[in-house]
GULO-541763 format. One record per residue: residue number from 1; x, y, z of N, C-alpha, C in turn; residue in one letter. Coordinates in nm, 2 decimals. Each point is the difference from the previous one (the first is absolute). Layout:
% residues N
 seq    npx    npy    npz   capx   capy   capz    cpx    cpy    cpz type
 NUM      X      Y      Z      X      Y      Z      X      Y      Z    A
...
***
This chain:
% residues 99
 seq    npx    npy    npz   capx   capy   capz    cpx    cpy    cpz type
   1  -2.44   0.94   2.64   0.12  -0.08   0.02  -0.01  -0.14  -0.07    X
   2  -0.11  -0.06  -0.01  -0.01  -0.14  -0.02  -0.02   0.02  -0.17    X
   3  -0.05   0.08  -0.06   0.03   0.07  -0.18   0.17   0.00   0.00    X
   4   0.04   0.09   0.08   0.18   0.02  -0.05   0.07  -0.10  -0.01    X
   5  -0.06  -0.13   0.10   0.06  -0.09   0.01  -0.04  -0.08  -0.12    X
   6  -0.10  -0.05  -0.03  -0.08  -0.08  -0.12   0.08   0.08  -0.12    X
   7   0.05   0.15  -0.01   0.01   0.03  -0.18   0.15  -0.03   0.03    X
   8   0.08   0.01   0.10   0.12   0.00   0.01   0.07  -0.18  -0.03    X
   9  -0.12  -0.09   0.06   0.01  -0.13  -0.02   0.00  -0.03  -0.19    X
  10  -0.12   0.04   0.00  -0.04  -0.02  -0.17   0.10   0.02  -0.05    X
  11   0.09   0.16   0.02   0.10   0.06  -0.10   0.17  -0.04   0.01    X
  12  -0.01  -0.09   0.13   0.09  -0.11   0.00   0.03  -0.16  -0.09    X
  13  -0.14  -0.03   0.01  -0.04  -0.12  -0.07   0.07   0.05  -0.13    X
  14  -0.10   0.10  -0.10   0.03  -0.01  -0.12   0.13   0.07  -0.05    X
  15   0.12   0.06   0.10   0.13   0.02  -0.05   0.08  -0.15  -0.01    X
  16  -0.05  -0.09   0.13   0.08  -0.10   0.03  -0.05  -0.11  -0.10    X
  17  -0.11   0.02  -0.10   0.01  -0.11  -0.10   0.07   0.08  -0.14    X
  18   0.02   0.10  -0.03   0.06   0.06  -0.12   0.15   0.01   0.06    X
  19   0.05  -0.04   0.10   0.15   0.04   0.02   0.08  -0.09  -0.02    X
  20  -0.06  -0.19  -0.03   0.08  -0.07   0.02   0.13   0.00  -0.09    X
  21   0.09  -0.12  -0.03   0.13   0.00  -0.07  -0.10  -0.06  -0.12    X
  22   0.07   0.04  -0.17  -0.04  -0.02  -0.10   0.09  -0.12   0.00    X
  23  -0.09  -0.10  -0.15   0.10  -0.10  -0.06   0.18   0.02  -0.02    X
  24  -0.03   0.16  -0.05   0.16   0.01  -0.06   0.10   0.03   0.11    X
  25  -0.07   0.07   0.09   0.09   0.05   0.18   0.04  -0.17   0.04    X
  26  -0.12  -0.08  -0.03   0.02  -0.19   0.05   0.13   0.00  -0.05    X
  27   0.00  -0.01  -0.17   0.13  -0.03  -0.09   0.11   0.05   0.05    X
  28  -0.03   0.12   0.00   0.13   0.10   0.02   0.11  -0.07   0.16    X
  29  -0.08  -0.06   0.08   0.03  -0.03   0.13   0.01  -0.11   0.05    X
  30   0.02  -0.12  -0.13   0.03  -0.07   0.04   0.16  -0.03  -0.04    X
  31   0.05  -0.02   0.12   0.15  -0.03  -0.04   0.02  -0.11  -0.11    X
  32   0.16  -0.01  -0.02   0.04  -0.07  -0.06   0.06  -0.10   0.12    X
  33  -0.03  -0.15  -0.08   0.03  -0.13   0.12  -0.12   0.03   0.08    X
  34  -0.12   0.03  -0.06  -0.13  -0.10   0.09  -0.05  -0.10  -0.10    X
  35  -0.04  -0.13   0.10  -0.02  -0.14  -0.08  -0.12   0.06  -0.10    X
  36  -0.03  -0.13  -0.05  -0.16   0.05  -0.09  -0.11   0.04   0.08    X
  37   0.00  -0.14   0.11  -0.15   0.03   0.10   0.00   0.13   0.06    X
  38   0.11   0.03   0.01  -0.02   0.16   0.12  -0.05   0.11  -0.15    X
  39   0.06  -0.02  -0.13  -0.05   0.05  -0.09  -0.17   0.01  -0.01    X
  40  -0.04  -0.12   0.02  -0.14  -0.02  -0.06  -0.08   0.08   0.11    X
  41   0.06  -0.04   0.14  -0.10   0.05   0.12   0.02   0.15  -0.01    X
  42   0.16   0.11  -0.04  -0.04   0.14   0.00  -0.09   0.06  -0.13    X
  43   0.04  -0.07  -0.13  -0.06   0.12  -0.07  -0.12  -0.16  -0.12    X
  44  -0.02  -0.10   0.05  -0.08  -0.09  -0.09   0.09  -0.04  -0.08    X
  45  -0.10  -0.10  -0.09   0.00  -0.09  -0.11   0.07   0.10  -0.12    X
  46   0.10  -0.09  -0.04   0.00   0.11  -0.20  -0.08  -0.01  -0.06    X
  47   0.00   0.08  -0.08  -0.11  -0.03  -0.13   0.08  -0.09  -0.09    X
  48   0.08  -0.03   0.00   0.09  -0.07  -0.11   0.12  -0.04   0.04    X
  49   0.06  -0.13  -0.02   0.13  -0.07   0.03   0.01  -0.07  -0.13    X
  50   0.14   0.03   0.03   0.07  -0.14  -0.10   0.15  -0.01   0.07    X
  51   0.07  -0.11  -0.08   0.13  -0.02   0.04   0.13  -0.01  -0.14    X
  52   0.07   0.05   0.01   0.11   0.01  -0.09   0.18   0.05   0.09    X
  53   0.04  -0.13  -0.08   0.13  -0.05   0.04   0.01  -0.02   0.16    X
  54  -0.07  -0.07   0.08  -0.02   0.04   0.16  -0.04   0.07   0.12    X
  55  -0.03   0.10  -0.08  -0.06   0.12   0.05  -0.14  -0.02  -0.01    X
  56  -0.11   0.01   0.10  -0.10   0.00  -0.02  -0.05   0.19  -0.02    X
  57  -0.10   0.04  -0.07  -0.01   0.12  -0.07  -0.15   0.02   0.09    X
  58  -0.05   0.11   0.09  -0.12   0.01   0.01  -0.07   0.12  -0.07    X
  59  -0.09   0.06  -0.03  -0.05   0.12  -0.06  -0.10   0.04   0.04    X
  60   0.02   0.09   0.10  -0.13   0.12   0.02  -0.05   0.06  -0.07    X
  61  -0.12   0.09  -0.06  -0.04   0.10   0.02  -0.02   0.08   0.10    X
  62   0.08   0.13   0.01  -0.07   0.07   0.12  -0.03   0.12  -0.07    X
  63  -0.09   0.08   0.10  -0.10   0.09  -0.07   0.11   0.14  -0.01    X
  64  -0.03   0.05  -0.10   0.08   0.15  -0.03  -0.04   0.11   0.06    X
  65   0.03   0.15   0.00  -0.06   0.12   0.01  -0.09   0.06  -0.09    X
  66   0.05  -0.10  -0.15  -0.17   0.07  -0.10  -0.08  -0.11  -0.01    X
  67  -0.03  -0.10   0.13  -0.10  -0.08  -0.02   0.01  -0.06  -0.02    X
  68   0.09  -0.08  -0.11   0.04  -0.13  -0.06   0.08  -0.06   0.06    X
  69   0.05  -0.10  -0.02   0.09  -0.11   0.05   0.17  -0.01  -0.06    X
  70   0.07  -0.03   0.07   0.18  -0.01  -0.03  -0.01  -0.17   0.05    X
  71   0.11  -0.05  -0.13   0.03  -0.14   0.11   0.13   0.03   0.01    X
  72   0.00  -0.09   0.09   0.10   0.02   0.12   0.05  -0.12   0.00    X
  73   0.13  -0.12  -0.01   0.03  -0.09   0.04   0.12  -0.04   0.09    X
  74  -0.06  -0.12   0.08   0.13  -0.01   0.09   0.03  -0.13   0.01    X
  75   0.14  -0.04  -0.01   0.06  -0.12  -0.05   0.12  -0.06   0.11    X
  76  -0.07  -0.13  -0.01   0.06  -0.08   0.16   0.07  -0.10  -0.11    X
  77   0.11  -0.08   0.08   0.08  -0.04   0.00   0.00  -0.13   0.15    X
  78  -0.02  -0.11  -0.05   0.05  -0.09   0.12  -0.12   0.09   0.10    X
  79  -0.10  -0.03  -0.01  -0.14   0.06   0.06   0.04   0.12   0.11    X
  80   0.07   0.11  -0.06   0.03   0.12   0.07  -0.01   0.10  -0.11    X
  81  -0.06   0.12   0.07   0.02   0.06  -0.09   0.16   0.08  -0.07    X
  82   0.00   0.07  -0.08   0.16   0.04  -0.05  -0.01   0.10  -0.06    X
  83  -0.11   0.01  -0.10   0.02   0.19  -0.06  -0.14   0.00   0.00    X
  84  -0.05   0.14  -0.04  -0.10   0.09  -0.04   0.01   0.05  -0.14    X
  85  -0.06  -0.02  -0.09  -0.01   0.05  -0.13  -0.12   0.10  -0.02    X
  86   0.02   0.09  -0.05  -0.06   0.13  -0.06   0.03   0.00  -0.19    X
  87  -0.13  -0.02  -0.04   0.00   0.00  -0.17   0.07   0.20   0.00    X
  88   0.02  -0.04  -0.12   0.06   0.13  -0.06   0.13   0.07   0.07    X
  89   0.03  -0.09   0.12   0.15   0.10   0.03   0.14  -0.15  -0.07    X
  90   0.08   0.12  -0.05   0.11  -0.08  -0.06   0.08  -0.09   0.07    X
  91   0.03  -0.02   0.11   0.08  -0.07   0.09  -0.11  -0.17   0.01    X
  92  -0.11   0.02  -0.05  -0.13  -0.13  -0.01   0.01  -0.01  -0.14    X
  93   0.02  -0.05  -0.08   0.03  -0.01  -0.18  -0.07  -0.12   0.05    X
  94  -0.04  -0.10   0.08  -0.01  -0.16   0.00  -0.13  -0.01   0.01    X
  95  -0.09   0.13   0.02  -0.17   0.00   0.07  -0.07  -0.05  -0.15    X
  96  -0.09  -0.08   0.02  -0.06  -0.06  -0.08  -0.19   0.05   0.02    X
  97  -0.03   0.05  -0.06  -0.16   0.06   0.03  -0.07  -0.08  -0.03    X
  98  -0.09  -0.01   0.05  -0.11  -0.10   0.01  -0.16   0.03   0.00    X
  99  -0.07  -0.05  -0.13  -0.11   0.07   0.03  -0.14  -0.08   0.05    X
***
């Protein structure tokens, strides 16, 4: 009994640290109109900011499916956020890459 229990504990442990939410699940989920701070505390710091015409611009990296990295940026306005930019889709022509 006290084995079943111990491997059953163990084999809890190591599902509940490989299940958590990824950076991009973070991105994906944060609404549109959360301030910056609530930004920083769900998914961290950018890797990269700048500002053009008012808009402050932030730029993730978050990790891909072949291992490598996508940036990701999300752009506040009047310290809220307002859109989600994805490089390479046509309706974002304004994403600026950063390396």
């Amino acid at each position: 009994m006290k084995r079943l229990f111990c491997s059953t504990l163990l084999l809890s442990l190591c599902v509940s640290c490989q299940s958590g939410p990824t950076l991009a699940q973070y991105y994906e989920s944060v609404p549109i109109g959360t301030p910056k701070a609530e930004v920083v505390v769900a998914i961290g710091s950018p890797f990269h900011t700048y500002r053009r015409n008012s808009i402050d611009h932030w730029v993730y990296k978050v990790p891909n499916e072949r291992g490598g990295t996508t940036q990701r940026e999300l752009q506040f306005e009047t310290g809220l956020l307002k859109k989600k930019v994805t490089p390479g889709d046509p309706k974002d022509a304004d994403f600026k890459t950063v390396d």
